[in-house]
C-alpha atoms as a printed R data frame, in Angstrom:
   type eleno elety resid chain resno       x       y       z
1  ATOM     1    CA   UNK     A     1  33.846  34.879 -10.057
2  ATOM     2    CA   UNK     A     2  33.775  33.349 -13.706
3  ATOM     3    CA   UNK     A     3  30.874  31.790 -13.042
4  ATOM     4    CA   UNK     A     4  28.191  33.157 -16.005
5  ATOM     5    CA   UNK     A     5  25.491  35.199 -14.589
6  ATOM     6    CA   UNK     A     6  22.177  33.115 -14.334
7  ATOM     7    CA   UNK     A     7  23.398  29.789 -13.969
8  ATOM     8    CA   UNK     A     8  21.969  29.310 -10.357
9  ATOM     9    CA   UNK     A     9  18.695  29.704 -11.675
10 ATOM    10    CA   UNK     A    10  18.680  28.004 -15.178
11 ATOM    11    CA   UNK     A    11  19.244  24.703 -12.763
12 ATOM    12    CA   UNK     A    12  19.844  20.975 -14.531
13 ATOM    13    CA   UNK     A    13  17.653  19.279 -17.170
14 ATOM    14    CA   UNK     A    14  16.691  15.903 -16.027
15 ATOM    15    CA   UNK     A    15  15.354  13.276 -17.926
16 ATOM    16    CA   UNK     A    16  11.997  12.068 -16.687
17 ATOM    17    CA   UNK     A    17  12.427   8.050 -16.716
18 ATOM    18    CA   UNK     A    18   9.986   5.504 -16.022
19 ATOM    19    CA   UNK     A    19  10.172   4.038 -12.161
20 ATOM    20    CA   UNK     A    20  13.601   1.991 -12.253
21 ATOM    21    CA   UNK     A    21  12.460  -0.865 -10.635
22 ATOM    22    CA   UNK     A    22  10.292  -1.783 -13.872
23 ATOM    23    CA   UNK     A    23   6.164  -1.758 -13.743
24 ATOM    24    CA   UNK     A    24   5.157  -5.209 -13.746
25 ATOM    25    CA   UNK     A    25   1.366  -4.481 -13.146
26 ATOM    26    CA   UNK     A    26   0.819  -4.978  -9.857
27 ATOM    27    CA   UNK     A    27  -1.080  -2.144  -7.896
28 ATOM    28    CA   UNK     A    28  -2.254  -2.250  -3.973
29 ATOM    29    CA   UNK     A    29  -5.209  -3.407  -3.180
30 ATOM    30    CA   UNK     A    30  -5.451  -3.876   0.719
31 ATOM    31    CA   UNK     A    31  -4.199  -2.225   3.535
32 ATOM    32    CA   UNK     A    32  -3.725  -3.571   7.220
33 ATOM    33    CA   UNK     A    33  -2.481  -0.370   9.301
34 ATOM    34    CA   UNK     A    34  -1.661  -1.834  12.842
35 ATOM    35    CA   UNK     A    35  -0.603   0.833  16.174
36 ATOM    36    CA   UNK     A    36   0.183  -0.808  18.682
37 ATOM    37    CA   UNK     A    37   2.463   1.687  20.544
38 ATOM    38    CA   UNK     A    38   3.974   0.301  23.945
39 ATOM    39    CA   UNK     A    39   1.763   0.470  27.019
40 ATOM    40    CA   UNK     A    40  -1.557   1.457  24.943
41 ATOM    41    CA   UNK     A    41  -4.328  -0.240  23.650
42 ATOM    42    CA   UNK     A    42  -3.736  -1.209  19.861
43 ATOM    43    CA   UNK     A    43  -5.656  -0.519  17.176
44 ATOM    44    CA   UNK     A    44  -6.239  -1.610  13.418
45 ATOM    45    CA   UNK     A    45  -7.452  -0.701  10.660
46 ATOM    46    CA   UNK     A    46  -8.542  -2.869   6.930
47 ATOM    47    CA   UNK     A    47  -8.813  -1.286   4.293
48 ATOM    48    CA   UNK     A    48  -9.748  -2.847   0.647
49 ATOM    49    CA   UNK     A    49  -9.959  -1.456  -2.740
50 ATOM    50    CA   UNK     A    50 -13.591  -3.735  -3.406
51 ATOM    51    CA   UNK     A    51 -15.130  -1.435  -0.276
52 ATOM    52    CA   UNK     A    52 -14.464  -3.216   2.826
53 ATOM    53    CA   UNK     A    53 -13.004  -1.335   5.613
54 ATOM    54    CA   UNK     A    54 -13.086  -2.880   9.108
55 ATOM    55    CA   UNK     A    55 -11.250  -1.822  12.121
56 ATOM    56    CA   UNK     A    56 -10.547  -3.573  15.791
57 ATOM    57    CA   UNK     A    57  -9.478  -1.653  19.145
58 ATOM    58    CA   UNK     A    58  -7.911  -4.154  21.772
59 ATOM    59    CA   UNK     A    59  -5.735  -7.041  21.103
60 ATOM    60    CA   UNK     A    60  -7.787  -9.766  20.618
61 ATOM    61    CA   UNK     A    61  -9.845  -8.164  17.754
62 ATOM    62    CA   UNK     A    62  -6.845  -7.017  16.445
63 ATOM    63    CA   UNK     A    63  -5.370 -10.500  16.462
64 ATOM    64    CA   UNK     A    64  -8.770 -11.512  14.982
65 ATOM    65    CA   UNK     A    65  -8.778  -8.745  12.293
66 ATOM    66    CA   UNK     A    66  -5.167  -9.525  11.028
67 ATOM    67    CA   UNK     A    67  -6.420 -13.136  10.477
68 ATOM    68    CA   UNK     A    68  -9.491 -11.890   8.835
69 ATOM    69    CA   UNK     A    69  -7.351  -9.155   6.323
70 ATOM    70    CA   UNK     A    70  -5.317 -12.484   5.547
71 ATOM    71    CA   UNK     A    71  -8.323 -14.275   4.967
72 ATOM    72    CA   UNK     A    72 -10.205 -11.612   2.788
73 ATOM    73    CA   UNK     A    73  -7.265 -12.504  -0.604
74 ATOM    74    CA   UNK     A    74  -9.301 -15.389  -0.866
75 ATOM    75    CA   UNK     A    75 -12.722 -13.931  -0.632
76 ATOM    76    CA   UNK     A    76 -11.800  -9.955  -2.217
77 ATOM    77    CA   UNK     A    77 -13.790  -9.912  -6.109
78 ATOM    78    CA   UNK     A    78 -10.631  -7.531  -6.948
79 ATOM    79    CA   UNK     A    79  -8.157 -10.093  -7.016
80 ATOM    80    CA   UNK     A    80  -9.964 -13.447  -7.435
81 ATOM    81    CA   UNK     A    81 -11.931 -12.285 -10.703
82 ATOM    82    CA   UNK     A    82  -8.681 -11.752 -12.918
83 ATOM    83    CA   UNK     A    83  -8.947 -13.136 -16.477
84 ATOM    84    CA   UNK     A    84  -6.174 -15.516 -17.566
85 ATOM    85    CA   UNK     A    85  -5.600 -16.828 -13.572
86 ATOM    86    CA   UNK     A    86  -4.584 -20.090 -13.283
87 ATOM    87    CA   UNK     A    87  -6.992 -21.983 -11.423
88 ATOM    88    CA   UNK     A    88  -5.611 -23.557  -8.151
């Protein structure tokens, strides 16, 4: 009842921050989506930024493409060719 008329609508001003965990650079590059729902075949999916994108239906290619996503850091131009890495 004393409530002004309006102030449903008018709604609260927020303050558009920067993401509160910081931004220290990093952005996804790969993606490994894996589906292996109970009692099905599974399936997978690889994804890179550089243009590869592989995917493996049954469990032993998916095993195999897993180790092959893991492999692919070491091989991808997107993240090996960054000026300023250390060398290992």
């Amino acid at each position: 009842m004393g409530e002004p008329k309006g102030a449903a609508r008018k709604g609260v001003r927020t303050a558009c921050s920067s993401d509160p965990h910081g931004d220290d650079g990093r952005r996804p590059v790969a993606w490994l989506h894996i589906v292996a729902p109970r009692g099905t075949v599974p399936t997978a999916t690889s994804r890179c930024a550089c243009g590869r994108d592989r995917s493996a239906v049954g469990k032993p290619r998916v095993l195999a493409l897993i180790d092959d996503h893991a492999a692919h850091r070491d091989a991808c131009p997107l993240r090996n060719s960054q000026e300023g890495r250390a060398a290992a």
